[in-house]
C-alpha positions in Angstrom: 97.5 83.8 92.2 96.6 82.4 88.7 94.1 85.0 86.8 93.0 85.3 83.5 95.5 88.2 83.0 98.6 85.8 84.4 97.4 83.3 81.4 97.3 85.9 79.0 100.8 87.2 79.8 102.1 83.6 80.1 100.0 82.7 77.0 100.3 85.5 74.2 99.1 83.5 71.6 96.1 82.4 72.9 93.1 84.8 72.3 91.6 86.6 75.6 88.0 85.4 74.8 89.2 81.5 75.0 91.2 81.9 78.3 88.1 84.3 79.7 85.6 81.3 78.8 87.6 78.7 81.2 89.4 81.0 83.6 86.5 80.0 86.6 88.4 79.3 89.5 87.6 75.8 89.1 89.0 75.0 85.8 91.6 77.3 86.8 92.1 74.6 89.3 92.3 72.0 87.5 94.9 73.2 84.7 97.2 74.0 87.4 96.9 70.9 88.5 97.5 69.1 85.2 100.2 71.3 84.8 101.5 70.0 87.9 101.0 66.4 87.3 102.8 66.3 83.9 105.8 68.2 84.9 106.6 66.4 88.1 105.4 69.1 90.2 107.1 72.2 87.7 110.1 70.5 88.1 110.7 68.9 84.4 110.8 72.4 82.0 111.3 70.0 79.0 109.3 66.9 77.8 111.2 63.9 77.7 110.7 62.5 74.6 112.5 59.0 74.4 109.8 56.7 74.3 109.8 53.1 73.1 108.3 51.9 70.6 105.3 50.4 72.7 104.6 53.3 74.5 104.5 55.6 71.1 101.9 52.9 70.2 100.2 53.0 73.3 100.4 56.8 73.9 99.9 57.9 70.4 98.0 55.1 68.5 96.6 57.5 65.7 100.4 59.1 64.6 102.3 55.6 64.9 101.6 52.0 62.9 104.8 48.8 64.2 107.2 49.9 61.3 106.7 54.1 62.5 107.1 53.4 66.1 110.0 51.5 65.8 111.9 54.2 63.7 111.0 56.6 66.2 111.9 54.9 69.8 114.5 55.9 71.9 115.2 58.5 69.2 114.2 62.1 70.8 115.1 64.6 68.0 113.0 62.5 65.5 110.2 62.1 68.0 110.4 66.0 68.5 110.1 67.0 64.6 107.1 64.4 64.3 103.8 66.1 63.8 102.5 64.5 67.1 104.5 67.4 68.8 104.2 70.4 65.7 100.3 70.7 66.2 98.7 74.2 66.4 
């Protein structure tokens, strides 16, 4: 069962008070289930990263202008150093 105190363990870095104010069963639900979705049911442990250029644009419109997204597509390891993917 997914608790608070299975977050926390799986989450160390995040404080106890933020996980205690949306660990209700129902949004418990529902990040489980977004978990889910993105990950192709917990299947994909990594995030494939090798977008094209229109998709960075269309996925990430504020970190990417033409001349950024084309550097970037189809290029993984530079996608995966871009700030999109560093953010606290």
């Amino acid at each position: 069962m997914l608790t608070a105190d299975v977050l926390s363990a799986a989450l160390p870095t995040v404080r106890p008070t933020d996980i205690a104010r949306f660990a209700t069963p129902l949004r418990l639900a529902a990040f489980l289930a977004q978990i889910a979705r993105e990950s192709g049911q917990l299947r994909a442990l990594v995030e494939n990263l090798n977008y094209s250029a229109e998709a960075l644009l269309r996925v990430f419109p504020r970190h990417f202008d033409t001349a950024g997204a084309a550097a970037y597509a189809r290029q993984p390891g530079l996608c995966q150093s871009h700030g999109q993917w560093r953010r606290g």
